[in-house]
N, C-alpha and C positions, 0 to 999 in steps of 0.2 A: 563445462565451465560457463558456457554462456547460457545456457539453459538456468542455471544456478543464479547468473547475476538477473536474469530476466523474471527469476521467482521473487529474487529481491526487490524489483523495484515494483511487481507487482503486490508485495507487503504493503511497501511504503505507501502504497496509491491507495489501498486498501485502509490503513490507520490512517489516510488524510479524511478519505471518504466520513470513517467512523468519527473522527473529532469532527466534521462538517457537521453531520447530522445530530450530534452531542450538543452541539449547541444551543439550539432552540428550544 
């Protein structure tokens, strides 16, 4: 289970990453 939430919030950090770099 925590391995599961800790993939989640690795997503999340990842789709912030990707809209970061989307923007310029």
């Amino acid at each position: 289970m925590a391995k599961f939430k800790l993939d989640e919030i690795d997503h999340q950090i990842l789709d912030m990453l990707i809209d970061n770099t989307r923007i310029p």
